[in-house]
Structure formats: structure tokens, C-alpha cells
N, C-alpha and C positions, 0 to 999 in steps of 0.2 A: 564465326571468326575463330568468351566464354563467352528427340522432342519430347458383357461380361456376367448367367444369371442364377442365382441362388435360388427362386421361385418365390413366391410373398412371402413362406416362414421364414422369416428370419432370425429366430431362434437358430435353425439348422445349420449357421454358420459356424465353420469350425474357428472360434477366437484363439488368435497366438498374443497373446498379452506380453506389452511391454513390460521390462526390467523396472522400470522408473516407477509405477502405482499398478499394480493389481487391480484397485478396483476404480482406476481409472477408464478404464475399457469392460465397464462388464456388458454381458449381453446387453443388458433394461439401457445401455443409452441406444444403442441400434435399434432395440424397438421403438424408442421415446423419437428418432432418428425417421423412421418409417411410416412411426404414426403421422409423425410433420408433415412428411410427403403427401400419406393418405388424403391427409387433409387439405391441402393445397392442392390439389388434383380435382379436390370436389369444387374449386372456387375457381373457373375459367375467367369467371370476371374480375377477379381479385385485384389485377392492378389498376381497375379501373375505378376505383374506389379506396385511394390509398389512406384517409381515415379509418378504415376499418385495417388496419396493416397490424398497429400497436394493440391494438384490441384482441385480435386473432390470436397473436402472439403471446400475450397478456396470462391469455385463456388457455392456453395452449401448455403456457409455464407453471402456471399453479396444478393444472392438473395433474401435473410431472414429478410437481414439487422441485420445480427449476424457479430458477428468476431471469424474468425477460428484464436485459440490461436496454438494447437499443437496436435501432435496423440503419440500412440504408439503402435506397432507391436509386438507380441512374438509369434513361431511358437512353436507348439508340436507336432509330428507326423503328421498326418492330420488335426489336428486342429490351425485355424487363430485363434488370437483373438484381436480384434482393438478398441483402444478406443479414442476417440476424446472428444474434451474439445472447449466451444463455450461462449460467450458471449455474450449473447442474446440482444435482444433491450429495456428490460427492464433493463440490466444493473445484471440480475442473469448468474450465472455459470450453463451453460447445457453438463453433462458429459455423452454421449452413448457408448455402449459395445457392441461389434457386436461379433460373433462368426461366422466362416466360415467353413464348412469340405469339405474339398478337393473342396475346389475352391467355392463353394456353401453356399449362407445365409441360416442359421439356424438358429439363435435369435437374438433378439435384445433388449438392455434394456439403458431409459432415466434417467436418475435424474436432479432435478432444486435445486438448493442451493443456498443465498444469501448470501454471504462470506463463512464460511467453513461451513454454518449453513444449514444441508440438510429438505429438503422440500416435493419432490413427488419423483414418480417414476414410470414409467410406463413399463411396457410387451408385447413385441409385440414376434406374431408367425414366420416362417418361411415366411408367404404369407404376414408378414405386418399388422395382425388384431390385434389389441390392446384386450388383455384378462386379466389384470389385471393394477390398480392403485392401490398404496401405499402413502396417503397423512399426513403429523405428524404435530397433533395441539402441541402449547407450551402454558405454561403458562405464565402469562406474568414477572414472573422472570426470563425466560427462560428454565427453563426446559420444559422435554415434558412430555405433556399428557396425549395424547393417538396416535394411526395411525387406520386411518381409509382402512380399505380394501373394493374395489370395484368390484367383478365379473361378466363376464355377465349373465345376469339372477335371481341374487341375489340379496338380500337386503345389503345395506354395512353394516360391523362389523365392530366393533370397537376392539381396544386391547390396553388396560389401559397399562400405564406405571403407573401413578401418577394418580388414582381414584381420582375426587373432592367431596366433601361434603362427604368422604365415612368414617370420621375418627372413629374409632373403639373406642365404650364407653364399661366402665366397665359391665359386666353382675352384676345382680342386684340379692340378696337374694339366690347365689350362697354358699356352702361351701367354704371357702378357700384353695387354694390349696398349699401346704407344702409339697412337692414333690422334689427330687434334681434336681438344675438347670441347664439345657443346654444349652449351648451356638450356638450358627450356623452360622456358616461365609460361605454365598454361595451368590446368586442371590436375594435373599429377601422371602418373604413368605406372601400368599395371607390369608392376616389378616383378612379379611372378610367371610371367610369361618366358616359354624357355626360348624364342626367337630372341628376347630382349637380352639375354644375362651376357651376352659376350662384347655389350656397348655399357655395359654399368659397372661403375667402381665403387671397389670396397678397401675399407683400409686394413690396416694389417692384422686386427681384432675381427676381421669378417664383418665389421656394418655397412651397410649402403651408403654411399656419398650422396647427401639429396638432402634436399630439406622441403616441411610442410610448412610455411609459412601460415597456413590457416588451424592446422594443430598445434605447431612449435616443436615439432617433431621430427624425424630422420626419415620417416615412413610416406610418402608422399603419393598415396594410391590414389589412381584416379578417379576422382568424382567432384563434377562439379554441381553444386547445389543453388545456382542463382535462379536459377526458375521456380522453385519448391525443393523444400528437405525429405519431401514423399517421391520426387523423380529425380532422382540422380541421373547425372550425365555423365560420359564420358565423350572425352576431348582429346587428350594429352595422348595417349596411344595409338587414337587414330597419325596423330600430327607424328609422331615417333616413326610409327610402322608404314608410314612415305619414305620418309629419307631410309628407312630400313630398306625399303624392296630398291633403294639405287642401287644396291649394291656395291657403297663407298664404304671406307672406312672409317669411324668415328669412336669415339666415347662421350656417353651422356651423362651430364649432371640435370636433372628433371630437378625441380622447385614449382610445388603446388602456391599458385597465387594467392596472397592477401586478402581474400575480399573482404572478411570485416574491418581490415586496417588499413588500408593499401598505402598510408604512411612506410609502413614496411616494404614496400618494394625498394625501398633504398639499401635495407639490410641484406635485399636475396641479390641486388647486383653485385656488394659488395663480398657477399659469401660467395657466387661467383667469380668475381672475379680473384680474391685467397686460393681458389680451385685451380687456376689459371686455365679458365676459359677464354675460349679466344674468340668465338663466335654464340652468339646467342636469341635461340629462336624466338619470337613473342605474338602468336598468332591470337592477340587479344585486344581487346580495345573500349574503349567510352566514351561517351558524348560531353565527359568531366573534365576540362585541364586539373581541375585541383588533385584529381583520384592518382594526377602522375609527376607531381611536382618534385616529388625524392624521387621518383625513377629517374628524371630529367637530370637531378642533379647528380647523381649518382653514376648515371652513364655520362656524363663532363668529365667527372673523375676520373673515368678509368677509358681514356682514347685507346687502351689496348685491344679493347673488345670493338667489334662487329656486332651490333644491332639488326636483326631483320625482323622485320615488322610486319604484320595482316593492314591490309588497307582498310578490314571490313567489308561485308555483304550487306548496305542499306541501298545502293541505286542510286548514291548522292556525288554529286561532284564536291569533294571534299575543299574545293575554296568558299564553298557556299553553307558547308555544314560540314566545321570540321571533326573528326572522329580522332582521339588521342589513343597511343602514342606515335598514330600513322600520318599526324599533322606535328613536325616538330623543328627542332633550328638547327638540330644535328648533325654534325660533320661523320661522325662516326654507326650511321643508320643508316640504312635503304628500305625503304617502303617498296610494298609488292602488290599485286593484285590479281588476279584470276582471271585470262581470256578463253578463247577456243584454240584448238591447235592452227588457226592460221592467222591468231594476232588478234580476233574480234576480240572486244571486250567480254568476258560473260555476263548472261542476265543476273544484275542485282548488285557485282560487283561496284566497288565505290572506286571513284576514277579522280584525275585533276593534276596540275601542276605539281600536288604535295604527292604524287605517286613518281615512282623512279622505274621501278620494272614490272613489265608484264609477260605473263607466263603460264600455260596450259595448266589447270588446277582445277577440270569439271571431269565427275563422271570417274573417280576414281578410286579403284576397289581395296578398302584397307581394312584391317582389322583391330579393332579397339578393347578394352575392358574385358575382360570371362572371353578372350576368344570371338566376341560377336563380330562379323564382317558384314559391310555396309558399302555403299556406291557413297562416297565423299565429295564436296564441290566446295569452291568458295575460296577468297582467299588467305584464307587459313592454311590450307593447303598449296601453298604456292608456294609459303614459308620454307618447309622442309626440301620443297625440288630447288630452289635458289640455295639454300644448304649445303646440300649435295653439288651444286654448280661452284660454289665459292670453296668449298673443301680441295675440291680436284683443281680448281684452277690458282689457292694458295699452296696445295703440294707442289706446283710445278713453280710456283715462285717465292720460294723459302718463307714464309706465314710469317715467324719469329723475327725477320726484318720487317714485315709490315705493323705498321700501326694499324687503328680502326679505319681512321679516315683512310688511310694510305689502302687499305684494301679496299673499301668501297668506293673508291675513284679511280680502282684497275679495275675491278669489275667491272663497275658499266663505262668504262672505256674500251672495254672488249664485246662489247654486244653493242649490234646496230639500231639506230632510230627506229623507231615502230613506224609501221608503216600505216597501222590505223592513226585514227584522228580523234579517238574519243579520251585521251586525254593524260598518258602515260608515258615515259621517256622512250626507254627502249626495251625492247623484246628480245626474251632470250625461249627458242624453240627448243623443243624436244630431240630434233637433232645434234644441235648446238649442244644440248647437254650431254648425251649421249657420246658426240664425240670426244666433247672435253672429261668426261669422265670414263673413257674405254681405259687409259691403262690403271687407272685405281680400282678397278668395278672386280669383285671378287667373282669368278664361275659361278653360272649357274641363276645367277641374281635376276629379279625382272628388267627389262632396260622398257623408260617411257619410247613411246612413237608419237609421230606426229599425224 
């Protein structure tokens, strides 16, 4: 909507040690790491005997000079999965993840943490070889920085959370750009990217217009962390550098979403809208009313704004399981969702009375974070082409007299009834775009097909 082998020394691993404890990460917990594995490797029967779980453990800890705190078991068909939690001698939390099928080790995975505050991580194969580390510097306000990745054979990468020294200055002797403002509440957007800087404002001191809502910051790079703070994602760039290849013209105000507070989404509509955003994209969502009750109330407030919303990617007819803020009472929102270029629904896409437009969003080549390019799908990406539709068909009907509602009731009053049945109002095609957006569309730009 917010996805390797060293050889059994594992000594010979080259460690990039966190900022946060040095001897947080020394070698002796990777061997202490390895030897776990070794030994779980010799015990095929191991889950079939889960009395002997604490015991192993137990044994395992003293000899480490750890302390075995406690485990936990959950079967699924053929698959164990055991996690144990240790105390190490430095006085950090060492949490391992083992997986079993049918009786038999298949992986294994470490992490070191200094209070809830996670650190490394390591990857071991079925035989025990360590094929990947995952190590995350902080700054020293405590955020993070970056995580550095380690493979065998490889040079390590790094993957920026919070780029230093990278702050993005105004371009110089540029035209200005007076273009209608968009808003973007998703993961953040890779400001550094020189495709993006001629859609981002800066104020008259050169800072970025943007907020982090999850750092409390100006700097809203993108990465979203809800999966794990060892794989960062990127989101928000891909979603950008759609509406980027319409080849319309805009300016963006990017806001990295709330996720530990999402109380705060009231604050970024409202910073939003002081911006005077007129249209704002939200290709995000949860199965939580409460995660959106200041956003709900927050866009009440402000009927200037246009809402475009992701339906979500679960396969669910959303009167049956609704997904928020794509299930809402909104006058001034249009939900969207993702078909094929002849109106199918796509596979996975969520569908239902609470969806308003459907729109080609599979199968589409964009570029996100550091430059990586990727085949994109889903209705998250529907967002940004309904974007680009609503831009070009408010240039031609003066934006600044429309309200929210008032624009999202000429919209799909301009696009016809879907002619599938699975569960969407009306379809707007990639002709239909194309042509409402030939005289805004800058030379040279990609134009969608259908």
C-alpha cells in the first residue's frame, strides 16, 4: 500500500560495530551465536521433546556465562519455530529464532539489543554458516542512521535512514515553480535525488518544506521501518516517481508518517494544510480505526484538501473487512484501487462499495530510495496516476474555486461506470489519462498506455 556464506569461522567476519556499545557486538557473541546453531543442528529431534527445550538452553547459558531468561514454541503444520532470549555477559539482550521442519534445523537468526534498543543481527544457514549481518549506527540523539549490510564476498552497504551532511539546498537560478501543491503522507522521499528537486520547496533560508513526523524533523528521508529496523523499506519515492514520469506539473510537500504516534497525523494534515496543499496523497492504511481518528478529524477540518487514498493490497472486499483510511464518511476523499489496463480488478487488490475509482497500477517501472528501480503493483500506486488525473483536470477547472468535496465530485463525475463487477465505482483508463493530461504533460515525459 506502509520486502549469504562466510564458511563455519566465524571469527573471519569482518565486524562494523555500532556507535551505541562497542562491546556490544564483539566477535564471542557470534560465536556464542554459532555454537547455539551447532548445537541445535545435532538435535533433529529437538522439538519432539520440548521438556528438554529449558534445559538445553540452561546449559548452553552458563557455559557462555549468559543467562537463559525464557523461550517460546509455536507449531504450524510442519514448521517449529523457537525463540529464546539470553542475557549475555555484557549485560545486552541476545534474542535467536530458530525454525525446524519436521523435526530438522533450517535457520537461524540472532539479534543484540541494549534495552529495547536493537543493534545487530546475524543469519545463519541450515549448516550453521553465517551469510549475512545486519548492524544499525544511531545518531547520537538516538535515532538511526543507517544499517550497514554485510555479505560474503561483498563489500558492505550501507542503507541510509537519516543521511548526514546530505541536507538538501535550494537549486539556484532555477524558474519557480507555481504549480498545485501536493501533499504525501507515506514513508518519506529520497530528497536527494536530482529527478525530484524541481517538485520540492524550500523556504527563503534554503530548507526543505517537509516534515518527519516519526523524527520531528524537516528531513523526511525515506524509510519505512514497520517490518524490522534491520530492513528498511522504501515506499514514498517509488509513489513520487509515478506521478513524476506523468509528466504533469506539481510541487511536493512529502511528510514521513507517524508510526509510533499516529495521534500525529492530525498535526501533518494540519502542517499540510498551513502549506496550502490542495491535494493529498495517502497510499497507506490499517486494519485500526483508532490509528486514524485525528486524521479523520483533521481532514473535516480542512474540506479545502482532496484526499486520495490506497484501498490496500489484502484481496478483501472492504465492506467485509474494512482497511482505514480507505473505509471512511468523507466528502472530501476518493479511495482508489488497482486493476488491469481493461478494468479487471487486479490480483490482491481490495475492492467494495467503500472503493470509488479503479485504475491501471500493475506492473509499473519506478525508481525509489539510492536510485533502485523496481516493477511496482498495488494500489498504492494508483494514488499517484489518479494524482496526475486530478491535477490536469483541476488546471482546466480553476482548483482555487473548488473545495475538496467539490473536486472530488467533478472527478468521478467525469469518468464512466466500470464496466467490471467486482466492486468499484468508476474507471478512469490510461487513455482517459493521457488525454486529460496532453496539454500539461512537459516534453519528453513517459505517457501511461493502456
Amino acid at each position: 500500500m506502509i520486502r549469504l556464506v562466510f564458511g563455519s569461522i566465524v571469527a573471519s567476519l569482518l565486524m562494523i560495530v555500532p556507535v551505541q556499545n562497542v562491546a556490544a557486538n564483539r566477535p564471542s557473541n557470534n560465536h556464542s551465536f554459532a555454537q547455539f546453531c551447532s548445537d541445535l543442528q545435532a538435535k533433529d529431534d529437538f522439538t519432539t521433546n520440548p521438556e528438554e527445550i529449558a534445559e538445553f538452553a540452561t546449559k548452553f547459558a552458563i557455559n557462555n556465562q549468559w543467562r537463559f531468561e525464557h523461550h517460546q514454541l509455536r507449531q504450524r503444520g510442519p514448521a517449529t519455530r523457537l525463540q529464546f532470549i539470553f542475557q549475555t555477559d555484557q549485560k545486552m539482550t541476545a534474542k535467536l529464532w530458530t525454525v525446524f521442519m519436521s523435526g530438522s534445523l533450517r535457520t537461524m537468526r540472532g539479534e543484540i539489543l541494549q534495552g529495547e534498543t536493537p543493534l545487530s543481527l546475524s543469519v545463519f544457514t541450515r549448516d550453521c554458516m553465517m551469510i549475512e549481518t545486519r548492524q544499525i549506527t544511531y545518531l547520537d540523539d538516538g535515532r538511526m542512521q543507517y544499517v550497514t549490510v554485510k555479505r560474503h564476498g561483498q563489500p558492505a552497504d550501507k542503507i541510509w535512514i537519516n543521511p548526514p551532511s546530505m541536507r538538501p539546498t535550494a537549486p539556484s537560478k532555477t524558474k519557480p515553480n507555481q504549480h498545485l501543491r501536493i501533499g504525501h503522507i507515506d514513508s518519506g522521499i529520497d530528497y536527494r535525488r536530482p529527478a525530484f528537486q524541481q517538485y520540492l520547496i524550500y523556504d527563503r533560508s534554503g530548507v526543505l518544506v517537509a516534515r518527519d513526523m516519526w523524527d520531528g524533523d524537516h528531513l523526511p528521508f525515506d524509510a519505512s521501518l514497520g517490518q524490522s529496523p534491520f530492513y528498511p523499506q522504501s515506499h514514498g519515492s517509488y509513489v513520487v516517481d509515478i506521478l513524476h514520469k506523468s509528466g504533469v506539473g506539481f510541487q511536493i510537500l512529502p511528510v514521513r508518517y507517524p508510526r509510533p504516534d499516529m495521534a500525529l497525523m492530525g498535526d501533518a494534515v494540519d502542517w499540510l494544510a498551513a502549506q496550502n496543499a490542495r491535494i493529498v496523497m495517502m497510499p497507506l492504511g490499517s486494519q485500526s480505526p483508532d490509528d486514524w481518528t485525528y486524521f479523520f478529524a483533521a481532514a473535516k477540518r480542512h474540506p479545502e484538501i482532496l484526499f486520495i487514498i490506497s484501498a490496500g493490497n489484502n484481496g478483501v472486499d472492504l465492506g467485509k473487512l474494512p482497511i482505514y483510511p480507505a473505509v471512511n464518511a468523507l466528502e472530501n476523499a476518493i479511495t482508489v484501487t488497482s486493476t488491469m489496463p481493461d478494468g479487471r480488478l487486479a490480483d490482491g487488490s481490495n475492492f467494495g462499495i467503500a472503493v470509488d475509482i479503479g485504475l491501471p497500477a500493475e506492473n509499473l517501472l519506478a525508481t525509489g530510495a539510492g536510485e533502485l528501480k523496481s516493477m511496482m503493483s498495488g494500489s498504492s500506486f494508483a494514488v499517484p496516476k489518479l494524482t496526475a488525473y486530478v491535477i490536469c483536470f483541476a488546471n482546466s477547472a480553476m482548483p482555487n474555486r473548488l473545495t475538496g468535496k467539490e473536486l472530488a465530485q467533478a472527478v468521478k463525475a467525469s469518468l464512466r461506470p466500470a464496466k467490471s463487477t467486482t466492486g468499484y465505482g468508476r474507471f478512469l483508463s490510461d487513455s482517459k489519462l493521457d488525454e486529460t493530461c496532453k496539454p500539461y504533460r512537459q516534453d519528453g515525459k513517459v505517457k501511461f498506455k493502456d
